[in-house]
VEXDOVEX-523914 format. One line per field, with one value per residue (C-alpha): residue number from 1; residue in one letter; x, y negated, z. Coordinates in steps of 0.5 Angstrom, whole numbers, plus 500, padded with zeros to 3 digits. Layout:
REM VEXDOVEX-523914
pos = NUM|... .
code = a|... .
px = X|... .
py = Y|... .
pz = Z|... .
//
This chain:
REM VEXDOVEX-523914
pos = 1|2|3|4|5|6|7|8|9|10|11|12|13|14|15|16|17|18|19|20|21|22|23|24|25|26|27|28|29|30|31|32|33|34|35|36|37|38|39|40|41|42|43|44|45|46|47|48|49|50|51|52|53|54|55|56|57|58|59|60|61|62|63|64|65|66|67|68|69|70|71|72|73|74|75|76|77|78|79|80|81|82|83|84|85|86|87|88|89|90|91|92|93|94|95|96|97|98|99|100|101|102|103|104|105|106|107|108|109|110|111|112|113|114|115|116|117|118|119|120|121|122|123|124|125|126|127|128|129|130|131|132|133|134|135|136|137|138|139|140|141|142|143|144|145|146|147|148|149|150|151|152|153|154|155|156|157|158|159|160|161|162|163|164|165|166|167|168|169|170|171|172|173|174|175|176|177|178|179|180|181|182|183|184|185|186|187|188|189|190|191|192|193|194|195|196|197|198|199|200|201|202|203|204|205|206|207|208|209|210|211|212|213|214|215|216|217|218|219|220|221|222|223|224|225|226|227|228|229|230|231|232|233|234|235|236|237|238|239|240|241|242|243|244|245|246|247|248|249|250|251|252|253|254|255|256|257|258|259|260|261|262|263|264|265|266|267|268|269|270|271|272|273|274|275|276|277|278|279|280|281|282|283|284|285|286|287|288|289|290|291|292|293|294|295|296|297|298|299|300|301|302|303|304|305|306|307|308|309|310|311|312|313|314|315|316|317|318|319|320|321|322|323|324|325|326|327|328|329|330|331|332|333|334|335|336|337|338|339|340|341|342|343|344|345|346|347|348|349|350 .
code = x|x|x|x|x|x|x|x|x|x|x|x|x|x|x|x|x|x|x|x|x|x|x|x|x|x|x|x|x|x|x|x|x|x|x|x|x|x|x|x|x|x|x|x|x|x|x|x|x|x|x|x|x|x|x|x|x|x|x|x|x|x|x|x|x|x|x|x|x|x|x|x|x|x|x|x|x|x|x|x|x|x|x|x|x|x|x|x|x|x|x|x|x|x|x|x|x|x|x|x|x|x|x|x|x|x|x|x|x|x|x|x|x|x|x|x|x|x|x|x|x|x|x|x|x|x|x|x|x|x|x|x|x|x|x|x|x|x|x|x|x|x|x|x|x|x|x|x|x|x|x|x|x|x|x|x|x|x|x|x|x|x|x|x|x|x|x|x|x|x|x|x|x|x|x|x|x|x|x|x|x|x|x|x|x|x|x|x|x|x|x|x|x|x|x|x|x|x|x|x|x|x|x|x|x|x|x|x|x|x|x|x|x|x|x|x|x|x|x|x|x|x|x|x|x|x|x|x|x|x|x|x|x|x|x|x|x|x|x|x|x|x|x|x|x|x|x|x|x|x|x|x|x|x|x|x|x|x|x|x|x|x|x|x|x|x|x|x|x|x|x|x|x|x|x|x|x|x|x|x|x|x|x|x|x|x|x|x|x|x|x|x|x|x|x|x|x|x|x|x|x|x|x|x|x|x|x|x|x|x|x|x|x|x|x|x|x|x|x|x|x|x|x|x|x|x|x|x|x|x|x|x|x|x|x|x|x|x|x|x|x|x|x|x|x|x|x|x|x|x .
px = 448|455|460|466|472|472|465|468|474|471|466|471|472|466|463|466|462|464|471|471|467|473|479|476|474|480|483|479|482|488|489|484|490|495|492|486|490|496|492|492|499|499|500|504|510|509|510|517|513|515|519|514|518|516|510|507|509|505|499|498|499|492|489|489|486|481|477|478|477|472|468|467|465|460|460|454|457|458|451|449|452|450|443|443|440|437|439|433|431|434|442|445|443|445|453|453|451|455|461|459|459|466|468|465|468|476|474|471|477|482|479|478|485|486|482|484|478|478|475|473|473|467|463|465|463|455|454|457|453|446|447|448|442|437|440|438|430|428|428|428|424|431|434|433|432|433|440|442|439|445|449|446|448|456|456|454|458|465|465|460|462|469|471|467|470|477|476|473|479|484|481|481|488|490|487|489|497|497|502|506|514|514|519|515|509|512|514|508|505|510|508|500|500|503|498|493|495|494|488|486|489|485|478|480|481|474|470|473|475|467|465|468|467|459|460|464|460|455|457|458|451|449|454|449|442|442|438|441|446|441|441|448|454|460|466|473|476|473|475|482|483|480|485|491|489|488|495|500|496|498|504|506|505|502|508|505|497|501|505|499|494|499|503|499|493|494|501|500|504|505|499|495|496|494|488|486|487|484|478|478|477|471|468|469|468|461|460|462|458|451|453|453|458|463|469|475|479|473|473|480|481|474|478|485|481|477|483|486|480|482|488|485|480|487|491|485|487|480|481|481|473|472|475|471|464|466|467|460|457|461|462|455|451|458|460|452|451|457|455|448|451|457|451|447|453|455|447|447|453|453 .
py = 451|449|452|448|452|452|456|459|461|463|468|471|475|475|479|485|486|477|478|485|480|475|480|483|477|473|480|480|472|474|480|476|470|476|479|474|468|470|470|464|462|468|465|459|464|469|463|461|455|456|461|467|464|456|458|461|457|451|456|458|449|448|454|451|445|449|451|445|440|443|445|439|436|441|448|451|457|458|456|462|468|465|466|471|476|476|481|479|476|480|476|483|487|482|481|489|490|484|488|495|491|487|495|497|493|495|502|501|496|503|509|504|503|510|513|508|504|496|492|485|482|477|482|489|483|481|489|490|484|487|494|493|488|494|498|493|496|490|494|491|485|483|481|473|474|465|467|474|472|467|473|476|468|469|475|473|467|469|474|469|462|463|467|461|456|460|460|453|450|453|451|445|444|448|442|436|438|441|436|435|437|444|442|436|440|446|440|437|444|446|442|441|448|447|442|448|453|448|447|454|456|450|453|460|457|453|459|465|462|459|465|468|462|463|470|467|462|466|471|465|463|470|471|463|467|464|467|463|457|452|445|447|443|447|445|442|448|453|451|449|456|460|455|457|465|464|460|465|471|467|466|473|473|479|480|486|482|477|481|485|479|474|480|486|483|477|475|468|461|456|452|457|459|452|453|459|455|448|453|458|452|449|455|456|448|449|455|452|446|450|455|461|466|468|473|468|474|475|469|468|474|472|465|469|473|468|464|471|471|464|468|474|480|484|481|483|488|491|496|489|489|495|494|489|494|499|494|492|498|502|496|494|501|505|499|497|505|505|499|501|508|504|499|506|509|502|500|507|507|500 .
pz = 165|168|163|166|166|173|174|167|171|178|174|170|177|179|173|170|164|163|165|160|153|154|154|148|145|145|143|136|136|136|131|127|127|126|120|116|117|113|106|107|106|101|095|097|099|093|088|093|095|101|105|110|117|116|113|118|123|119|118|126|127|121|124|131|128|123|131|134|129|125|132|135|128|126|129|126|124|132|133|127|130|137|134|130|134|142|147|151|158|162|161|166|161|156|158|158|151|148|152|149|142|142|144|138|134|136|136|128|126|129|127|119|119|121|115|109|110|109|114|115|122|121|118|123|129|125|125|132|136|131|134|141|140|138|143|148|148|144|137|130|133|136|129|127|120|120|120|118|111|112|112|105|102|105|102|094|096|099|091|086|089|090|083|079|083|082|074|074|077|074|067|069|072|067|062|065|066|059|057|062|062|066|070|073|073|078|083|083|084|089|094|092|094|101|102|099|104|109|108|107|114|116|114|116|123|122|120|124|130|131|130|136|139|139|141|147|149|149|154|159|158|160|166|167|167|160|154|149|148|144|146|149|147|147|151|149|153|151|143|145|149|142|138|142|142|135|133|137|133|126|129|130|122|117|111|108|107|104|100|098|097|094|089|089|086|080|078|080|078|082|079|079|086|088|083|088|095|092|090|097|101|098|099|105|106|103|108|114|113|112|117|113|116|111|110|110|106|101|099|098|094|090|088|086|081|078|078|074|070|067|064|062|065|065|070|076|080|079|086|090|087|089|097|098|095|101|105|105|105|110|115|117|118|121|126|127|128|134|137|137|141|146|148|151|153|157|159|162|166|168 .
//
């Protein structure tokens, strides 16, 4: 399979249905930049590590490498969601159904917000492509069970892994730093959590950005006659084209996410903001490496409320547990359900 970016580049304008899945896919990219990516420097800009502007900036540079980096070095979570179900032998039929899933997916996201329902991106995308694949005529046999069980481990893991290694670390460098002066520990912290808002940023890219990756990568092998992406190394291009999008997505900013993920939820101190960025990471590093999709946001928030729980149960804001339950339960039967409508409405039209 030629997967150059001139071949890419020539089919773009070749193919409607290629042409439309790239426009929507990095569309997703860049609002996922714009509004996943600012949790991660949440916590450094609410306990005044740094200010919104420069963090930001910082962010959209590590997300940038979180993609790339982590792509070319282990790019598991792109090859699960390039898996995760078959459209079938026929890759027309397939580069439509993937179209009709992306669209989905922004109609979900849109009428969500309209409605006061919270979203994640990454879980809206497993529904959509899931959807669209049963539409195609394949039925439930076009589910890979191998690697939608992996979607179940990243729910429990995004909530249970990350609370426990928020609450852990927090325990742990609240002991080692008891009997420090306040005043040196406060300027360890402040530029320890700097590097912990790096590296979250890091992983956010390495997760979120592989996963629309594969969605990408796997629409240019339909647009090739390809019926799957197994055995095919993903191109330095086209990691650099989603790490880019990405990037300027972050740098466009998400003051409000990080005023409501940072403040809203847990009262946080500078160790503890370090605590919940330390243990988010890991998570997300655990994850990324076994290939397991996870929810970047999820996981974060997961950790700020172990790191809370550390302290006491009563500075969670327990609403934030219950955003995350109705996450779940609307996102993957609703978005899953109009993706399985558009990719009828779309195969029947086109």
């Amino acid at each position: 399979m030629d997967v150059s970016f001139a071949n890419f580049f020539q089919q773009v304008f070749s193919s409607p249905a290629l042409m439309i899945t790239s426009l929507l896919t990095l569309s997703v990219i860049f609002v996922n930049g714009w509004t996943d990516a600012p949790n991660a420097i949440a916590t450094c800009i609410t306990t005044r590590c740094m200010r919104p502007r420069p963090a930001i900036m910082m962010s959209a540079v590590f997300n940038f490498l979180g993609v790339l980096v982590m792509t070319h070095i282990n790019a598991s979570v792109a090859s699960t969601i390039s898996n995760i179900v078959d459209f079938g032998s026929d890759t027309s039929i397939a580069l439509v159904a993937l179209s009709a899933a992306l669209f989905s997916i922004v109609v979900y996201s849109t009428a969500a917000s309209y409605f006061g329902i919270p979203t994640s991106e990454s879980h809206s995308l497993i529904a959509g492509l899931t959807g669209a694949a049963i539409a195609t005529g394949e039925g439930l046999s076009a589910v890979n069970g191998n690697e939608w069980i992996k979607v179940i481990y990243g729910l429990f893991a995004s909530l249970l892994l990350g609370f426990a290694l928020g609450f852990l670390t927090s325990k742990i460098v609240a002991m080692l730093f008891k009997n420090t002066d306040r005043r040196k520990s406060n300027i360890f912290f402040r530029y320890a959590q700097i590097a912990g808002a790096a590296g979250m940023s890091f992983m956010h890219g390495a997760q979120d950005g592989q996963k629309f990756i594969g969605v990408l990568f796997l629409g240019i092998a339909f647009a090739n006659g390809e019926t799957g992406v197994t055995g095919v190394v993903i191109p330095l291009w086209l990691m650099i084209l989603c790490s880019l999008v990405m990037g300027l997505g972050t740098s466009v900013g998400g003051e409000k996410i990080i005023r409501s993920v940072g403040m809203d939820m847990v009262k946080l101190e500078k160790y503890q903001g370090f605590s919940a960025d330390l243990a988010a990471s890991l998570c997300l590093l655990f994850s990324s490496v076994f290939g397991i999709p996870v929810s970047t946001t999820h996981t974060k928030t997961s950790a700020i409320m172990g790191v809370g729980a550390s302290r006491r149960l009563s500075a969670i804001n327990f609403s934030v547990v219950k955003d995350m339950m109705l996450t779940w339960v609307f996102t993957f039967p609703v978005c899953g359900l109009i993706s399985f409508l558009m990719a009828r409405v779309f195969l029947a039209l086109f």
